[in-house]
C-alpha positions as CSV (number, residue, x, y, z in Angstrom):
1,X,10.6,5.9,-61.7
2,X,7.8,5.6,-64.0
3,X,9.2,3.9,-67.6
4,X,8.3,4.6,-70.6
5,X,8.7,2.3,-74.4
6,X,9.3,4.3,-77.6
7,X,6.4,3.5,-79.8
8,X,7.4,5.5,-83.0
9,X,11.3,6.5,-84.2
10,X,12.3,8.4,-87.4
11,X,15.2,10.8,-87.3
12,X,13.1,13.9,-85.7
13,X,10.6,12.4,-84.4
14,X,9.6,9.9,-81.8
15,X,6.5,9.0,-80.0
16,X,6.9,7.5,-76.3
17,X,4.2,5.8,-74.5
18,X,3.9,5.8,-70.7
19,X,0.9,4.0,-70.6
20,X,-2.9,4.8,-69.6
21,X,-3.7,7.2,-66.6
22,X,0.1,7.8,-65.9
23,X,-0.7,11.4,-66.1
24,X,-3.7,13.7,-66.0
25,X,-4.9,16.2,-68.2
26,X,-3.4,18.9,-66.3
27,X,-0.1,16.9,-65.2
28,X,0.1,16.0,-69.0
29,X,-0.2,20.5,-69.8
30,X,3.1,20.6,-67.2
31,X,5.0,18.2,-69.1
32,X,4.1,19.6,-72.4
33,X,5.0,22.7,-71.1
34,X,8.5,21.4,-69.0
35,X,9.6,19.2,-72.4
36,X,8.8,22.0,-74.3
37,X,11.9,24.4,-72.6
38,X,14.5,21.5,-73.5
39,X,17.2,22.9,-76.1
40,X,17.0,19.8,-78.3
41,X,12.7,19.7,-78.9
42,X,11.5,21.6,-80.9
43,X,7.7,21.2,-80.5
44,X,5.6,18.2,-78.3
45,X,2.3,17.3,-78.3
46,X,0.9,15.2,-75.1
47,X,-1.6,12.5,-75.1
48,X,-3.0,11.9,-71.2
49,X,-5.6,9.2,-72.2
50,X,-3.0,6.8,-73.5
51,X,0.1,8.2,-71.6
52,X,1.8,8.9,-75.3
53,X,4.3,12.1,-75.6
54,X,4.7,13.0,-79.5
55,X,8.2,15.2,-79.8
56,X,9.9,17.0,-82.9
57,X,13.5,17.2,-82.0
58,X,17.1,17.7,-83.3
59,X,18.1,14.8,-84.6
60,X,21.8,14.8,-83.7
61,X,21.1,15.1,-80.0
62,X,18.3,11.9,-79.7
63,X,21.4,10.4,-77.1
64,X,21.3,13.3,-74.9
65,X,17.0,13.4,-75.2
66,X,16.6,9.7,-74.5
67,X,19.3,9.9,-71.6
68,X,17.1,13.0,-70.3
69,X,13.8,11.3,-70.7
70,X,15.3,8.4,-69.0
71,X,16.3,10.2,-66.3
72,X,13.0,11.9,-66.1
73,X,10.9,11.2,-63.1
74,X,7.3,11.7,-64.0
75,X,6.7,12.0,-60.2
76,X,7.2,15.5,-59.4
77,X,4.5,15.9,-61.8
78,X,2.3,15.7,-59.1
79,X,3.4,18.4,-56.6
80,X,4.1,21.1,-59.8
81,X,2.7,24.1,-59.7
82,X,-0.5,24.4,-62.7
83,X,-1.5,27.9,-61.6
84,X,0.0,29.2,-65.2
85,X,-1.0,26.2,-67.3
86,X,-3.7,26.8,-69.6
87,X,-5.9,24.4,-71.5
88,X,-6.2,25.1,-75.4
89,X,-9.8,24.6,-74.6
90,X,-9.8,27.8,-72.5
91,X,-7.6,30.4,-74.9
92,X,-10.2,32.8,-76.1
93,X,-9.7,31.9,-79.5
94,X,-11.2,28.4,-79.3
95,X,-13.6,29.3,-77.3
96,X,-15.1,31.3,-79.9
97,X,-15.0,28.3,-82.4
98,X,-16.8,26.5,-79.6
99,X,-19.4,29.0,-79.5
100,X,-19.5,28.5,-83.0
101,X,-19.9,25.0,-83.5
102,X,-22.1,24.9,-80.8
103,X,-24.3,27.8,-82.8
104,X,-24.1,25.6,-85.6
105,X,-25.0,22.2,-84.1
106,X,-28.6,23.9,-82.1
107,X,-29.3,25.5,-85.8
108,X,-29.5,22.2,-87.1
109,X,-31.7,20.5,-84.4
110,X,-33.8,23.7,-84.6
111,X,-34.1,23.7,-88.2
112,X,-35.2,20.0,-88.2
113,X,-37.9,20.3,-85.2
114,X,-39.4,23.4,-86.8
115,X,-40.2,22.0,-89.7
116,X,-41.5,18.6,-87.7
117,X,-43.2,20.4,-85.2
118,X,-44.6,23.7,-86.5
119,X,-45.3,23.7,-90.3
120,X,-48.2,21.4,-92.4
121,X,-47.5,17.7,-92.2
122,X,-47.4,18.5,-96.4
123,X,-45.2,21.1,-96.0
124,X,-42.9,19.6,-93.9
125,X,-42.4,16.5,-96.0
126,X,-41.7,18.4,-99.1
127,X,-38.7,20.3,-97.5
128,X,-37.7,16.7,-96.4
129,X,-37.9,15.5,-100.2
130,X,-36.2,19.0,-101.6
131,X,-33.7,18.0,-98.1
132,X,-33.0,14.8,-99.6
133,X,-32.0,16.0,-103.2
134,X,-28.6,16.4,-102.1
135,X,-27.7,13.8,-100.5
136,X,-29.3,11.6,-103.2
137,X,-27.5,13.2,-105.9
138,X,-24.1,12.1,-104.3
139,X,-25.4,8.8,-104.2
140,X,-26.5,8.6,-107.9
141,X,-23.3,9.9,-108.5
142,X,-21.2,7.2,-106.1
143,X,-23.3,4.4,-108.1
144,X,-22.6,6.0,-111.5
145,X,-18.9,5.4,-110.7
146,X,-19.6,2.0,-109.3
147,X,-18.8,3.1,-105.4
148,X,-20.4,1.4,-102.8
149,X,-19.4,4.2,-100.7
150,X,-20.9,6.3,-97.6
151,X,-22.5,8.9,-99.7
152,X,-24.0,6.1,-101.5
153,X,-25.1,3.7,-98.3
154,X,-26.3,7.5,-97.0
155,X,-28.6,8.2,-100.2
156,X,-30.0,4.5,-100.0
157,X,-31.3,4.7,-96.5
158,X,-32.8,8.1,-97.3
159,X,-34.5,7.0,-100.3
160,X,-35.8,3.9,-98.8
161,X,-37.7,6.3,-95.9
162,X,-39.3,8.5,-97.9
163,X,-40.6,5.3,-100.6
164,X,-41.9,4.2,-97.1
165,X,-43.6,7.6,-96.6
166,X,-41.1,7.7,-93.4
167,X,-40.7,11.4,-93.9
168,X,-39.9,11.3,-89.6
169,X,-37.2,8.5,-90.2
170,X,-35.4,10.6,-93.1
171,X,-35.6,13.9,-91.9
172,X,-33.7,12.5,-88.5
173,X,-31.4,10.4,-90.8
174,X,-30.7,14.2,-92.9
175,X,-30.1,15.9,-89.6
176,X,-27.7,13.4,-87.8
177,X,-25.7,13.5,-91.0
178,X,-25.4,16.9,-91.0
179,X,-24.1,16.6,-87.2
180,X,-22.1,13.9,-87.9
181,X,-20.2,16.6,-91.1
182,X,-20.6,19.4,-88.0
183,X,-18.4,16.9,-85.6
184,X,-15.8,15.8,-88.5
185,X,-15.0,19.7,-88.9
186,X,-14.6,20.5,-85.6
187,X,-12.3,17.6,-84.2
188,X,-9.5,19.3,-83.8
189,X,-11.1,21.5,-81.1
190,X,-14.6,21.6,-80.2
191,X,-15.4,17.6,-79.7
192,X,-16.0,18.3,-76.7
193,X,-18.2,20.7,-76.6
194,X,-20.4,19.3,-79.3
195,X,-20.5,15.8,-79.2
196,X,-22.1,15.1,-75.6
197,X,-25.2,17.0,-76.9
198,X,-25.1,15.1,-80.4
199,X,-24.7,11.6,-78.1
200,X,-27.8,12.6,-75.9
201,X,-29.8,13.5,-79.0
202,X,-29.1,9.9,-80.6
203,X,-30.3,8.5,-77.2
204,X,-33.3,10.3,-77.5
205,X,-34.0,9.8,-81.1
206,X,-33.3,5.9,-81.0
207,X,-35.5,5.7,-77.6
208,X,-38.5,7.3,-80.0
């Protein structure tokens, strides 16, 4: 019997925590799914890289829950049947925003190696400058308020490249910034998808 410690309580709600590699991915869909059908939870979310189980509940039954989860035995887990369980990575809904994000996140690289690779050197580094404006506005305005803040550390390390005629170092800077807003909007549900492309590009970009 596989045990489990309560890691968060408040009437309602309670996180338990079984602990790393208890239960796969898929194991961790047949739980969510099995906890799911009990009379006293009202909604569950299932964490299968720390083991955690996050449940909305009726508050006057948390005896009856905890003597159910007690008497829970995460073993048949193993043997359950998983031809019904679908990932939320594979409804059609998200994987349109996937498609999306992943539209969105080749856009930008294209965008940026474009410019680098087919347009005048003089070109090029004035769409970098007129690029920059931005993101050095929101730094003026950061150090205006007396903020030493991301948008300001972000603005300095632009502006530094391009007094350094780095227009290479700034655009890249510009560009993984815009990934890195691309990845913070899509979190909740395309991380995924997007960020073992974004990692590969910061290998590459860090190895040149």
């Amino acid at each position: 019997m596989i045990s489990f410690t309560i890691a968060h309580d408040i009437p309602g709600r309670m996180r338990i925590r079984y602990g790393k590699d208890v239960f796969s991915p898929v194991e961790g869909e047949i739980l969510k799914r099995d906890l799911s059908n009990w009379t006293m939870i009202h909604s569950v979310e299932v964490n299968s890289i720390t083991g955690s189980v996050l449940m909305q509940y009726d508050a006057t039954c948390k005896d009856t829950l905890l003597k159910k989860l007690h008497n829970l035995n995460l073993g048949y887990l193993k043997e359950a049947d998983t031809s019904d369980i679908v990932f939320r990575s594979q409804t059609p809904e998200v994987k349109a925003m996937n498609a999306e994000y992943k539209r969105r996140f080749f856009k930008i690289i294209g965008k940026r190696y474009f410019i680098r690779w087919f347009l005048p050197t003089g070109i090029g580094n004035a769409i970098t400058i007129y690029k920059s404006l931005g993101f050095i506005k929101e730094g003026l305005k950061s150090l205006s308020q007396m903020k030493v803040n991301v948008p300001l550390l972000d603005a300095t390390s632009i502006g530094v490249s391009l007094l350094q005629k780095n227009f290479n170092i700034a655009g890249n800077i510009m560009m993984l910034l815009n990934i890195s807003d691309l990845i913070k909007s899509s979190i909740s549900c395309c991380l995924g998808v997007i960020f073992p492309y974004a990692i590969k590009l910061i290998s590459l970009l860090t190895e040149h």
